[in-house]
Backbone bond lengths (Angstrom), bond angles and torsions (degrees), N, CA, C in turn:
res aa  C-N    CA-C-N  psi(-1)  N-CA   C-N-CA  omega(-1)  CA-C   N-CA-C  phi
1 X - - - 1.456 - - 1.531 113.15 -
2 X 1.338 115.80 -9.12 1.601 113.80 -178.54 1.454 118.38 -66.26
3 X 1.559 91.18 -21.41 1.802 92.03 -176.17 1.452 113.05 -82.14
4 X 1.703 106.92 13.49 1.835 91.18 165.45 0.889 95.79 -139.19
5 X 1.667 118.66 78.30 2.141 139.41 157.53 1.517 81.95 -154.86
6 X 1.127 87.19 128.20 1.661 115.04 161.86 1.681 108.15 -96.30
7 X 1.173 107.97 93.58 1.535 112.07 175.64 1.140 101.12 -73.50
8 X 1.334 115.00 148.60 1.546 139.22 -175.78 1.686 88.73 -87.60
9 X 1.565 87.99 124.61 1.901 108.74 173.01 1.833 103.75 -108.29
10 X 0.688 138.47 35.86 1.588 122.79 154.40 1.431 130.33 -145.52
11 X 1.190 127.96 -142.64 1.144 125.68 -176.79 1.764 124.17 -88.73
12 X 1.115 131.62 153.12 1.681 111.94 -173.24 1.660 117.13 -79.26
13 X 1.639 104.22 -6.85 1.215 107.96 159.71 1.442 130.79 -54.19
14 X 1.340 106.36 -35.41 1.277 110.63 -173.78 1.808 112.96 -85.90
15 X 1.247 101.34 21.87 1.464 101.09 -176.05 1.029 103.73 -78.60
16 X 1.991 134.24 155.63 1.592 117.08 160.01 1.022 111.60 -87.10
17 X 1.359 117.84 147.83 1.550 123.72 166.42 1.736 128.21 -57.06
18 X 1.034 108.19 -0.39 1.388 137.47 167.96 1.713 98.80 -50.74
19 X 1.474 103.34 171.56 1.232 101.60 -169.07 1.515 120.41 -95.31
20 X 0.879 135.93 103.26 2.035 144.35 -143.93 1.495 107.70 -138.55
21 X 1.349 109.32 120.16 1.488 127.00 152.34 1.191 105.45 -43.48
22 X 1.323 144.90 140.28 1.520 141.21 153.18 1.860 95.15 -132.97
23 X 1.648 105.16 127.23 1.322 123.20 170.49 1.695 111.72 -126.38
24 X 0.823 94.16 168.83 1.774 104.04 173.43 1.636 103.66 -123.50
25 X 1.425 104.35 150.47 1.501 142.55 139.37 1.108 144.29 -96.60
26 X 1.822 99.38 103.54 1.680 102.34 175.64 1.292 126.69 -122.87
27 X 1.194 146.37 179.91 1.379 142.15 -171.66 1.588 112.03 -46.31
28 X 1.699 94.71 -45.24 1.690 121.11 -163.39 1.722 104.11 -69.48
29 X 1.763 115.07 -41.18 1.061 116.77 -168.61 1.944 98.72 -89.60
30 X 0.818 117.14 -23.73 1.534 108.62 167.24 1.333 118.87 -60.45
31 X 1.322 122.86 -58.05 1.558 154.15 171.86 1.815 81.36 -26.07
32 X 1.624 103.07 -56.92 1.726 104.20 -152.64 1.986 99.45 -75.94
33 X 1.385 120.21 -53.84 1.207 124.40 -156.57 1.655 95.85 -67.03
34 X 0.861 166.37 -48.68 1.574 152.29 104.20 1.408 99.93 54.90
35 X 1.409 104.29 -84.61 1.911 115.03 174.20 1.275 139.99 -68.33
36 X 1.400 93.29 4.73 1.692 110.99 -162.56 1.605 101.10 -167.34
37 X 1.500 99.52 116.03 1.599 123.40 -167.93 1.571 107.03 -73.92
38 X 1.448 99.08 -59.25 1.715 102.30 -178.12 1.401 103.66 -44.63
39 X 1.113 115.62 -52.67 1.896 110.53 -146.25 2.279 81.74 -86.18
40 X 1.021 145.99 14.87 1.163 156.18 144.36 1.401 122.17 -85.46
41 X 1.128 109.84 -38.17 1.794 101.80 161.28 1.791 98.29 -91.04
42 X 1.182 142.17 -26.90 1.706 134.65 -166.63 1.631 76.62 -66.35
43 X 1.312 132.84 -64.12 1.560 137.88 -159.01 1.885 96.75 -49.54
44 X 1.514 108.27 -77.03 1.544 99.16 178.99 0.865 129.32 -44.94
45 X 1.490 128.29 -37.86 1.385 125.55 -179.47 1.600 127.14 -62.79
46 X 1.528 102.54 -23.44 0.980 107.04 -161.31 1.754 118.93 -69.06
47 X 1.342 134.88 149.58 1.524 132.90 -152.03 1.955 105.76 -93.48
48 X 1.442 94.80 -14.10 1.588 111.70 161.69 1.571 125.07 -153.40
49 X 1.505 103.77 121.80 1.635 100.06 -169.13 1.777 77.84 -117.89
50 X 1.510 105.80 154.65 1.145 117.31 -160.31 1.897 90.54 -136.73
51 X 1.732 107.90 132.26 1.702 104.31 -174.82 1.448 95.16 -82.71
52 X 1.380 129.19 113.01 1.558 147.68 -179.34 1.352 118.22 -96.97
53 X 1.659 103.47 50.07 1.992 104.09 -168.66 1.390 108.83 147.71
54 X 1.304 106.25 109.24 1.699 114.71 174.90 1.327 101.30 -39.18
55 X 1.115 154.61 -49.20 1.262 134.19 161.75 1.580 137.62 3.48
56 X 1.325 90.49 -80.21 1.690 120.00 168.89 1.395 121.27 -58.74
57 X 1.613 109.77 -44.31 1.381 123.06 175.91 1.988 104.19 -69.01
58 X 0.849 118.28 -64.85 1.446 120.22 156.64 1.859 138.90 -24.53
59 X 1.683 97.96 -46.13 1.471 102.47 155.23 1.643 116.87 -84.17
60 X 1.617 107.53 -43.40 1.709 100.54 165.51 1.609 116.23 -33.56
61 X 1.202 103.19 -38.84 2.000 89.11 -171.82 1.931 105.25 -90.71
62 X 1.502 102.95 -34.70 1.484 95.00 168.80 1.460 138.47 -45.92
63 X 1.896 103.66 -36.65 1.517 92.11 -149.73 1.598 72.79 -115.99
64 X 1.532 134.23 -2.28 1.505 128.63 -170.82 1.233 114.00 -126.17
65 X 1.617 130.92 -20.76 1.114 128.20 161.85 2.039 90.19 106.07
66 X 1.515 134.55 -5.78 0.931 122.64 -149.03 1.865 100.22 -111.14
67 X 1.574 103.37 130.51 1.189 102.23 -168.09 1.867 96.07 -98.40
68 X 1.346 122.30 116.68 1.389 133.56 -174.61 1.491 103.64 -138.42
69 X 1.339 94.63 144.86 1.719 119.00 -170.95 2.035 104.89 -88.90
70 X 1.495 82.06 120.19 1.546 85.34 152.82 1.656 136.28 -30.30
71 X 1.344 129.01 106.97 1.409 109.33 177.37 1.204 95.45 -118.27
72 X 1.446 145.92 124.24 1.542 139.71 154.97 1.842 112.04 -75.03
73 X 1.464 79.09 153.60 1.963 77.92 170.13 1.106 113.38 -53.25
74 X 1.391 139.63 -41.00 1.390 129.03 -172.93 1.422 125.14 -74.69
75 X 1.345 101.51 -12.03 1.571 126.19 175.02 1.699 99.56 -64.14
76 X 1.608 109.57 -62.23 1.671 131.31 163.06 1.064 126.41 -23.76
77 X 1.622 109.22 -63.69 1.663 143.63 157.63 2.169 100.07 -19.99
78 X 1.646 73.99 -80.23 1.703 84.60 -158.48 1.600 124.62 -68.05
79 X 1.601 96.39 2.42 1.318 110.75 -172.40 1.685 99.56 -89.90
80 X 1.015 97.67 -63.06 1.635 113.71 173.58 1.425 124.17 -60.21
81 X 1.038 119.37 -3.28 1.669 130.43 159.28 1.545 120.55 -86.70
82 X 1.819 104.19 -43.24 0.967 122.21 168.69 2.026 111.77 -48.33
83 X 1.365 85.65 -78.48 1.553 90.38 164.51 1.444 148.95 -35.16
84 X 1.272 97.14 -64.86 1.720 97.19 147.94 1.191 137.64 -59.15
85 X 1.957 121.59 -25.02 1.204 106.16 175.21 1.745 108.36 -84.04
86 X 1.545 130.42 17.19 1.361 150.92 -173.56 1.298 102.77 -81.61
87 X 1.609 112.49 -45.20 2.072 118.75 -170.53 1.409 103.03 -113.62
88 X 1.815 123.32 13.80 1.358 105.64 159.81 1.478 103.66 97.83
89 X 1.807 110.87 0.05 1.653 107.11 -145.61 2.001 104.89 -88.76
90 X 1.204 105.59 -168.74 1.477 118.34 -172.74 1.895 101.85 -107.48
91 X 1.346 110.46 139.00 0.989 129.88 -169.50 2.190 102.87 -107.55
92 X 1.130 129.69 165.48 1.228 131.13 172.74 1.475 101.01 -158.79
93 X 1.058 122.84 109.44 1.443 130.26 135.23 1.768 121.93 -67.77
94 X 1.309 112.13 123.60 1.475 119.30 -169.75 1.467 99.95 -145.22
95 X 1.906 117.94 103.17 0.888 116.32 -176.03 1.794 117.72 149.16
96 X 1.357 131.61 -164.35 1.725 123.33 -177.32 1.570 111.39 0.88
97 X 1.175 87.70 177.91 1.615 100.70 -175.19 1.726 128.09 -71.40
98 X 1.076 106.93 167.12 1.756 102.93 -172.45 1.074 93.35 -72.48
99 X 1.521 149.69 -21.80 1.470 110.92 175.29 1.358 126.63 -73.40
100 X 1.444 114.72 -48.28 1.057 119.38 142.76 1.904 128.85 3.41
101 X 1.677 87.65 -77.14 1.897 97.59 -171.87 1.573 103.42 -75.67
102 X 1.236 119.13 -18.57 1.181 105.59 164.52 1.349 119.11 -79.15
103 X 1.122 151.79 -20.17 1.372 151.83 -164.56 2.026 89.93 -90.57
104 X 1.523 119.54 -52.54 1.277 123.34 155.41 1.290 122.80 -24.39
105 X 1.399 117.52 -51.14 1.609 121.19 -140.57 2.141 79.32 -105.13
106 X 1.778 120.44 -39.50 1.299 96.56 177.80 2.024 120.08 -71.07
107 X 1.029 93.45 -37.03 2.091 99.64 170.93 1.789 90.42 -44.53
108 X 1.572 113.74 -75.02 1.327 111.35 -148.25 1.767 112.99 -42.67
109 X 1.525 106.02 -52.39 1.465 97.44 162.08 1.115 145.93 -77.42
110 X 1.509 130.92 29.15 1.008 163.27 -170.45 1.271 104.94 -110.10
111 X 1.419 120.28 -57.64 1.682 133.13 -179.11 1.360 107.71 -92.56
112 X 1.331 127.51 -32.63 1.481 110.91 176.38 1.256 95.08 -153.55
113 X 1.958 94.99 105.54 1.773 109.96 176.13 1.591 102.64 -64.15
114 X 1.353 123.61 -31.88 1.263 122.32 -136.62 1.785 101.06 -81.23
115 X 1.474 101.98 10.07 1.352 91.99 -149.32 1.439 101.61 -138.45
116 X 1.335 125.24 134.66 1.962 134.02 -150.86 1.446 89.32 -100.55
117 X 1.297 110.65 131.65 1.805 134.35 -167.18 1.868 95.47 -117.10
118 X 1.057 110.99 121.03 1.436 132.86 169.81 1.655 127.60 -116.74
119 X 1.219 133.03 121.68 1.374 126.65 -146.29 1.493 103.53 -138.83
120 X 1.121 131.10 115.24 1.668 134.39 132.69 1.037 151.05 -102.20
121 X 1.662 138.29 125.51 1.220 118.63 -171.20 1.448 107.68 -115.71
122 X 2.005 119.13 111.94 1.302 105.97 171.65 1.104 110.98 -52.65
123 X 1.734 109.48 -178.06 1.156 138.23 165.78 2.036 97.43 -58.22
124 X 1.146 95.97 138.11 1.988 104.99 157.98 1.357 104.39 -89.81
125 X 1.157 113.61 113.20 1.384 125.57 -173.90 2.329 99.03 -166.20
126 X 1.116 106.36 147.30 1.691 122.17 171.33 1.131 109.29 -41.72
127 X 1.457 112.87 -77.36 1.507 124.93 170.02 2.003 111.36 -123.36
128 X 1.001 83.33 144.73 2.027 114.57 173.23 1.491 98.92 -54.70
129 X 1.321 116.66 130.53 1.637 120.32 151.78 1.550 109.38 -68.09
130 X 1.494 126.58 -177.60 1.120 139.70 156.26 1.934 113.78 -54.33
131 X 0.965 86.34 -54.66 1.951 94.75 168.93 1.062 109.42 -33.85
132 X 1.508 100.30 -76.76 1.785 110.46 -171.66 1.732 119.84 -54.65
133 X 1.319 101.70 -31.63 1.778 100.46 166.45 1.142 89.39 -61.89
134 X 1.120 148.40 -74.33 1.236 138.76 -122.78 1.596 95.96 -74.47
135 X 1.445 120.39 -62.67 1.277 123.55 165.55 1.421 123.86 9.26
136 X 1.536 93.49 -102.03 1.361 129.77 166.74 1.846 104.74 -36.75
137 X 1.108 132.69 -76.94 1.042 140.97 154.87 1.868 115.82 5.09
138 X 1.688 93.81 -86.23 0.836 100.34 157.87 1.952 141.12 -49.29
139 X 0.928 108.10 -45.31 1.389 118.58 177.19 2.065 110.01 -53.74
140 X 1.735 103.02 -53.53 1.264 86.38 179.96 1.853 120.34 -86.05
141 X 1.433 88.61 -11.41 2.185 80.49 154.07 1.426 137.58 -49.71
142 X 1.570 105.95 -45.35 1.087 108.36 -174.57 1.667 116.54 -82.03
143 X 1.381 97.85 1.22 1.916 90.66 164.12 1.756 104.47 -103.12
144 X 1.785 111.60 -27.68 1.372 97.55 -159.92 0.929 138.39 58.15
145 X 1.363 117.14 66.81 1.897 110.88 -142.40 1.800 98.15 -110.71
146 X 1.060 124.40 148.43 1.513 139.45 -154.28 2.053 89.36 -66.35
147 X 1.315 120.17 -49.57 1.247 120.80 -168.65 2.046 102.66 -124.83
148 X 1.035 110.36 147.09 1.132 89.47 176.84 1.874 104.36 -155.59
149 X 1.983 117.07 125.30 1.300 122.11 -141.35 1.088 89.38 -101.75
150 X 1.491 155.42 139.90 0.890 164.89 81.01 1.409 120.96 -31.86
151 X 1.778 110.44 115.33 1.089 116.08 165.63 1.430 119.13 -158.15
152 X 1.372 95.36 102.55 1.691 124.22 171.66 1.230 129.05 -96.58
153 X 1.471 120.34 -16.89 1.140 120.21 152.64 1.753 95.05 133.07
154 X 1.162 154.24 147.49 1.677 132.66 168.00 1.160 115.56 -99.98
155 X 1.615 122.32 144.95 1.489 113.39 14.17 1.653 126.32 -93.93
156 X 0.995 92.88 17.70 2.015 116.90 -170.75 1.826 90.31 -70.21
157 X 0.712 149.95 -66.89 1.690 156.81 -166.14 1.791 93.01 -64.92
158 X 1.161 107.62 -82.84 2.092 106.72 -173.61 1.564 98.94 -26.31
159 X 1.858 108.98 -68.80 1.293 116.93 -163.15 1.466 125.71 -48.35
160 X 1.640 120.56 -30.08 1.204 140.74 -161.01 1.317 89.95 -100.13
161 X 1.521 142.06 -76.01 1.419 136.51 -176.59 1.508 108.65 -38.48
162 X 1.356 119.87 -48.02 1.829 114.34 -179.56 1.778 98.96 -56.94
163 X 1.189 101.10 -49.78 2.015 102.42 -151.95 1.986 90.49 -54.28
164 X 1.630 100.38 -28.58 1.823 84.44 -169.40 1.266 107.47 -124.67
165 X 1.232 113.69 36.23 1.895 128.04 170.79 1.320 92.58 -26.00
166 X 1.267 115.56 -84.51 1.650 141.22 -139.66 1.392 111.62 -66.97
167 X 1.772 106.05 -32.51 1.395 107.07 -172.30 1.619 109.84 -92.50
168 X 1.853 118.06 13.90 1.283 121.17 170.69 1.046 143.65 -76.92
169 X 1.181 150.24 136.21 2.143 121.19 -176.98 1.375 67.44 -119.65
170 X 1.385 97.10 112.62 2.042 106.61 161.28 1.601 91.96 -164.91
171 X 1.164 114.80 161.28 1.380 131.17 170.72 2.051 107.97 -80.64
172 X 1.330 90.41 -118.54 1.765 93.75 177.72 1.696 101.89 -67.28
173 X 0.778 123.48 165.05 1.486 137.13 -161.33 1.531 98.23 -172.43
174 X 1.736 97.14 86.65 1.822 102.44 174.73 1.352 100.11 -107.05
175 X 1.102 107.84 159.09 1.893 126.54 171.25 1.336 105.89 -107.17
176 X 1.722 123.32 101.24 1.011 98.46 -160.33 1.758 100.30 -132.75
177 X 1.349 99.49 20.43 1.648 108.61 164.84 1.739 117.75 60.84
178 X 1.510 96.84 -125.00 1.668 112.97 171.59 1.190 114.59 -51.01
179 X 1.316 135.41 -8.96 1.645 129.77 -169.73 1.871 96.14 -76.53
180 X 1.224 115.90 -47.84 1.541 118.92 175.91 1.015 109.81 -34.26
181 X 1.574 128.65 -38.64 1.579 137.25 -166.96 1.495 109.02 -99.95
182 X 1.231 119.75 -18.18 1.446 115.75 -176.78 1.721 109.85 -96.76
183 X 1.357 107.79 -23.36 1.547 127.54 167.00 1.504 130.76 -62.38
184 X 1.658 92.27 -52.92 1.063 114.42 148.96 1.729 155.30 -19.93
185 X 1.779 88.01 -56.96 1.177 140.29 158.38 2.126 99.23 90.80
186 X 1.055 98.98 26.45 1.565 101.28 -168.51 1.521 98.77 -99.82
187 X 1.561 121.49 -6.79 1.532 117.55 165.58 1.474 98.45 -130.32
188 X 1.759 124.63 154.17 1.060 93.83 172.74 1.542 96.89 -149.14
189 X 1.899 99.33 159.70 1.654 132.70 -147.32 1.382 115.40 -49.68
190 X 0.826 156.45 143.49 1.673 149.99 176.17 2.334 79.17 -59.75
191 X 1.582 96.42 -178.59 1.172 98.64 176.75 1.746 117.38 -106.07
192 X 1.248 126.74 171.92 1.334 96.46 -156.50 1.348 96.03 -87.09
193 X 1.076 142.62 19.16 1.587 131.74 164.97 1.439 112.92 -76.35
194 X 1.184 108.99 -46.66 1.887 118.55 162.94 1.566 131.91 -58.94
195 X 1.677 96.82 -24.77 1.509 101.52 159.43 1.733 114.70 -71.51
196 X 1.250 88.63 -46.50 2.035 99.15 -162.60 1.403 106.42 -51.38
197 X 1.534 119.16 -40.67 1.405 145.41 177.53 1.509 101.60 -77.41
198 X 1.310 145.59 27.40 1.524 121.65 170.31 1.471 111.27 63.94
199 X 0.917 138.57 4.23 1.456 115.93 -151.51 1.975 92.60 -131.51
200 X 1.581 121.66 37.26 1.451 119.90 173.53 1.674 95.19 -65.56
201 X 0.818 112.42 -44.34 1.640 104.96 -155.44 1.595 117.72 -83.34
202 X 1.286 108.86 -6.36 1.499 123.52 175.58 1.806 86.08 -88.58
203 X 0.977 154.31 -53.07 1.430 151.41 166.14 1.577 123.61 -46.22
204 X 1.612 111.43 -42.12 1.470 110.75 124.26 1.270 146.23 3.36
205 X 1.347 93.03 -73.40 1.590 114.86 -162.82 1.643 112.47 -94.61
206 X 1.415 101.29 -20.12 1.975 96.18 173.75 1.247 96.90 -87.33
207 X 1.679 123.82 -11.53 1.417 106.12 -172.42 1.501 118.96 -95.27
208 X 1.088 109.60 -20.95 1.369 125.55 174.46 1.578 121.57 -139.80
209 X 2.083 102.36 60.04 1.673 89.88 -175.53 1.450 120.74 -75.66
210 X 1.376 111.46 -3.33 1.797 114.54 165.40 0.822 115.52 -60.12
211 X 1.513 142.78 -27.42 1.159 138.67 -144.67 1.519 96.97 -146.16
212 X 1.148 132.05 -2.63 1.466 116.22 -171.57 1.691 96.25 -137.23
213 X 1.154 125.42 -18.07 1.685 123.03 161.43 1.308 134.73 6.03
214 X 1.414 62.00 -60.37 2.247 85.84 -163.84 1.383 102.39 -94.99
215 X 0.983 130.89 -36.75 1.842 138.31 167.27 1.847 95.37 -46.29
216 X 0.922 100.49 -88.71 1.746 102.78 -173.42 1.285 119.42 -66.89
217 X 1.310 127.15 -52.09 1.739 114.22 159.81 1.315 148.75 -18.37
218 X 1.720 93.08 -77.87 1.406 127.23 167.38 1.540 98.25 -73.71
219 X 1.411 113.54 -79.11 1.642 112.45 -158.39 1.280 97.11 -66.14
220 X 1.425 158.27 -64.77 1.096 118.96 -171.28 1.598 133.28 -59.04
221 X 1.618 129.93 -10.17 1.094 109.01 152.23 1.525 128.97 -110.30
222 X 1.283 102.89 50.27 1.481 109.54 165.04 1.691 97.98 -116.01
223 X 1.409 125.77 -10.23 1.016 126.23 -178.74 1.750 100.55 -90.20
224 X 0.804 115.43 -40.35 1.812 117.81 -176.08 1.793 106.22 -75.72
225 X 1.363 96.39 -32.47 1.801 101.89 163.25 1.556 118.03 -61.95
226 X 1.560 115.13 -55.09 1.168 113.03 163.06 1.466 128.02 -61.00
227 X 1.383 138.42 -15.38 1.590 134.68 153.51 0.815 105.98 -77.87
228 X 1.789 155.45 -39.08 1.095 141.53 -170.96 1.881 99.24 -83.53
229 X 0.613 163.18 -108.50 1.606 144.17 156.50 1.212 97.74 30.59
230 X 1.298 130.01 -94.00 1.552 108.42 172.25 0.482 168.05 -34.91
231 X 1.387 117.76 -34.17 1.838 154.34 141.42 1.702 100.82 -21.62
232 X 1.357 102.44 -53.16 1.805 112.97 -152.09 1.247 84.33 -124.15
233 X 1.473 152.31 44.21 1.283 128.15 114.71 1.157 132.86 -90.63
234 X 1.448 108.04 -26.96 1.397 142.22 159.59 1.324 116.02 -20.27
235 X 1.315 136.36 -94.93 1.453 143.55 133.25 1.612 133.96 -4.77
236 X 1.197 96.02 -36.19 1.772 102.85 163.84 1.692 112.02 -94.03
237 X 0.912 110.86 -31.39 1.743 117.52 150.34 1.276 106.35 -58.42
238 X 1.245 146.38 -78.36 1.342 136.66 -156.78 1.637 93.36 -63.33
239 X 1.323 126.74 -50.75 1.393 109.25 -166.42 1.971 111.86 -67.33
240 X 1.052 117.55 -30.48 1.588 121.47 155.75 0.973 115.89 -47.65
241 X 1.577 131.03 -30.56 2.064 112.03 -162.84 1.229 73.45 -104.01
242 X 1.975 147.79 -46.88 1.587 126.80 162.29 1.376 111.72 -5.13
243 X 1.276 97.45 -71.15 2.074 109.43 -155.68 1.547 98.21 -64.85
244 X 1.024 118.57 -52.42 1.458 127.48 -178.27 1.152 123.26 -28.01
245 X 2.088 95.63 -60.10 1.786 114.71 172.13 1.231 106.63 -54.62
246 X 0.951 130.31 -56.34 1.435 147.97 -132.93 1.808 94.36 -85.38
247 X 1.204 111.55 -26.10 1.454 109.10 -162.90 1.902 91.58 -103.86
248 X 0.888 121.85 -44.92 1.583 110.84 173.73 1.729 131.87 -53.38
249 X 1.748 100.83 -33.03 0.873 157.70 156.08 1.953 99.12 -29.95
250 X 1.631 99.50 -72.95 1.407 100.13 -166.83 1.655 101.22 -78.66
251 X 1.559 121.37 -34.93 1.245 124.63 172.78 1.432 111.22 -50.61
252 X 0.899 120.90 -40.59 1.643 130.73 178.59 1.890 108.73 -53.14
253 X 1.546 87.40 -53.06 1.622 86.16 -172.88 1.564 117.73 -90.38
């Protein structure tokens, strides 16, 4: 299934400032969109999917030949803060709780005066009523904010940003989950030697093996099962539609 996401190959500079979905791809969120269609078309549709985990970057070159750089959401995060606080622009947090966005919203002006911090916290609830779209909806219109973070957690954040693309006035519109919590400072980052090395999510996992077990355990090797399966069906497929041609081919003549 990897061969229908177009992972984003370059730098985040080269993004337009135009108005763009930006999502990520990781082992965990593949594992999930598999079981769940919406948050599989919110992923395709989206105008930038970003590879979020040596994982992904690792089968990208296996099963495609394509050598692409790791970008994490927080990579996204700090780029796009950076940026906007560059043109003066408006920032939106949309998502966890007010303590949370407040601990967010005091760091953010701390690190970048230059730059207007906007905050909502839905309701915690499974699924949103009609209200609460509207809510939420409403709330980040009336700033229009140059970038705007969504983080509900995935596939609840991808799925919800696609269903109301159209009805947004926001610029980039990333889903960028755990960064709220690592910003925050209420979860905290592997170090960057463990990022540089592949190995964030093994740092992850001593920190939260109740809760992160089955994500990296299980789902990451059902995800390395599914590229290697692919890897080697691939090739016995191409050599079958060979034999195939080749045999109609001689019937013909």
């Amino acid at each position: 299934m990897l061969h229908q996401f177009e992972l984003f190959n370059g730098s985040l500079e080269e993004i337009s400032s135009s108005k763009q979905l930006i999502t990520t791809l990781n082992a965990h969120s593949f594992n999930t969109l598999k079981k769940d269609a919406a948050f599989h078309e919110a992923l395709q549709a989206s105008n930038i999917l970003l590879p979020d985990g040596i994982s992904v970057v690792l089968a990208a070159h296996l099963l495609q030949g394509k050598k692409i750089k790791k970008i994490a959401g927080d990579d996204l995060f700090r780029y796009e803060m950076q940026r906007t606080q560059s043109i003066g622009g408006k920032c939106f947090f949309l998502g966890s709780s007010e303590t949370t966005l407040n601990l967010i919203k005091e760091r953010a002006q701390k690190e970048f005066p230059g730059l207007q911090v906007y905050c909502y916290s839905p309701p915690y609830k499974p699924q949103f009523t009609e209200e609460d779209n509207l809510a939420m909806i409403d709330a980040v219109n009336k700033v229009e904010p140059d970038v705007l973070f969504v983080g509900m957690t995935a596939p609840k954040q991808e799925k919800w940003a696609f269903a109301h693309y159209e009805q947004l006035k926001a610029g980039h519109i990333c889903c960028i989950g755990a960064v709220f919590d690592f910003y925050a400072g209420t979860v905290q980052r592997a170090p960057a030697w463990m990022i540089s090395v592949g190995m964030e999510w093994f740092y992850r996992l001593i920190r939260e093996p109740r809760r992160m077990w089955r994500r990296y355990l299980i789902g990451n090797t059902l995800f390395v099962s599914e590229i290697l399966k692919e890897k080697f069906r691939t090739p016995v497929k191409s050599r079958l539609s060979t034999l195939q041609s080749e045999t109609v081919k001689t019937e013909q003549d």
